[in-house]
C-alpha positions in Angstrom: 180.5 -22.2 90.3 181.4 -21.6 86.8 181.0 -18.0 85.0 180.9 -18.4 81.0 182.8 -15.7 80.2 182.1 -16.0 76.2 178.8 -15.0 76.8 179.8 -12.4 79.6 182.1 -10.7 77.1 179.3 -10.7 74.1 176.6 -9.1 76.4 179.2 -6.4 77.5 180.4 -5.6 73.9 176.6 -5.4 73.2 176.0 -2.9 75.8 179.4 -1.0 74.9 178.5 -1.0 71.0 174.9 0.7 72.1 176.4 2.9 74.5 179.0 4.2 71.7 175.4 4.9 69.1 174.5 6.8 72.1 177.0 9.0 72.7 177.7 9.6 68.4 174.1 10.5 69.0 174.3 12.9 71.5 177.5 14.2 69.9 174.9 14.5 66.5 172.5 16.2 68.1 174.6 18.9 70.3 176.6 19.6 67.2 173.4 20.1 65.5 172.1 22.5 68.9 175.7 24.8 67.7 174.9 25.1 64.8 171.5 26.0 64.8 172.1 28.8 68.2 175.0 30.1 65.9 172.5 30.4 63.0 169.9 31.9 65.3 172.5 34.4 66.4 173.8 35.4 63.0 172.9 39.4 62.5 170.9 38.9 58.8 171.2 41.7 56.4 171.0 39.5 52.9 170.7 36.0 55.1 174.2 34.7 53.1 175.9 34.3 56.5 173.2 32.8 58.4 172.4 30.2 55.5 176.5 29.6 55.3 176.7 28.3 59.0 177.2 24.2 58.4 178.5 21.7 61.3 179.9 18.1 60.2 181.2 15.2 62.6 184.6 14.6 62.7 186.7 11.7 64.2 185.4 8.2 64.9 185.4 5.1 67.4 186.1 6.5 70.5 186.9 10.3 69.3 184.0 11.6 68.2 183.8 15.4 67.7 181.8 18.1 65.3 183.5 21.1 63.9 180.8 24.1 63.3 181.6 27.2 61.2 180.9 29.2 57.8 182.3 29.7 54.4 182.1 33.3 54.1 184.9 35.5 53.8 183.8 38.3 56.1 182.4 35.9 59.0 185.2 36.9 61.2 184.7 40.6 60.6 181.4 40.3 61.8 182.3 38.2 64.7 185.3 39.9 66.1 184.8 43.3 64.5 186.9 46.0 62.6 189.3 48.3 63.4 189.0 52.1 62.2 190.6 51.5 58.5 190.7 53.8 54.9 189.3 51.9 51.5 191.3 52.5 48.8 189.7 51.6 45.1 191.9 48.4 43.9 191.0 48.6 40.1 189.9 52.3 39.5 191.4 55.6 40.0 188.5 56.5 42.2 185.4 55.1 44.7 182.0 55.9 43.9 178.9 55.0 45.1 175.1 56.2 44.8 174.3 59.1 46.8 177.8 60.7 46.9 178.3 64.2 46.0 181.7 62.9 43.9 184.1 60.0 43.3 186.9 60.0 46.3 190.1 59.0 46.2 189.7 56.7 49.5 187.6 56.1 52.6 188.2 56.9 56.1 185.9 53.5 57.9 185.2 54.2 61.3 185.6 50.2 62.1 182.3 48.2 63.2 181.8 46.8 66.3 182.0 43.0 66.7 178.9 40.8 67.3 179.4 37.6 67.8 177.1 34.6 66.5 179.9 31.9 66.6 181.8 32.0 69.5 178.6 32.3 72.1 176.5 29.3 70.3 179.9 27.4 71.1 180.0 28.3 74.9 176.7 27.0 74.8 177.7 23.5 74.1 177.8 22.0 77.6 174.2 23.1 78.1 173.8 20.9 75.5 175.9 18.2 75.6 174.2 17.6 79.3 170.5 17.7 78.3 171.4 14.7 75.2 173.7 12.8 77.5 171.1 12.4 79.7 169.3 10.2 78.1 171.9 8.0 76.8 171.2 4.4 78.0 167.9 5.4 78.0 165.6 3.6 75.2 
């Protein structure tokens, strides 16, 4: 019996190299599941934070990864919240804003409570990662 091993070894990388653009899909698409569950989590008063959240692939041949997250300064306020803290003006004498009955010399801020957008769409990612590795192999 005689086994050509050439042609063994070309069908097998074939089937590896397919296997491999499965999986970076799969990888696409749960990064792109993140992403868009952390978007769809983001509280929206102007929208800025929600249209900030971006995901990008990282890595490549056998590591293959994402990285999900946002631009904007006070993302981690919102998701972890704020401790009770006093505002003091940084380039006047005094803070004013409409509606108050004079300027004050600080703030006393009660804190805000944390609501996460980030950190649950993450958890989520197995959910995802099993419903698009499902189907790799699968054409």
């Amino acid at each position: 019996m005689t086994i050509n091993t050439r042609a063994y070894e070309r069908g097998l990388r074939r089937y590896l190299g397919r296997m491999s653009d499965d999986v970076k899909r799969a990888v696409d698409r749960t990064r792109m599941d993140v992403q868009n569950e952390a978007r769809r989590r983001a509280p929206v008063d102007t929208g800025r934070l929600r249209s900030s959240i971006v995901s990008r692939a990282e890595g490549s041949g056998r590591e293959v990864g994402y990285v999900v997250g946002t631009n904007v300064t006070y993302a981690a306020a919102v998701e972890y919240g704020t401790a009770p803290h006093v505002i003091k003006p940084r380039f006047k004498k005094a803070l004013y804003w409409p509606g108050a009955a004079h300027p004050v010399a600080k703030v006393n801020h009660p804190g805000t409570a944390a609501q996460p957008f980030l950190r649950p769409a993450i958890e989520m990612t197995p959910t995802f990662w099993r419903a698009h590795a499902s189907q790799i192999g699968r054409r």
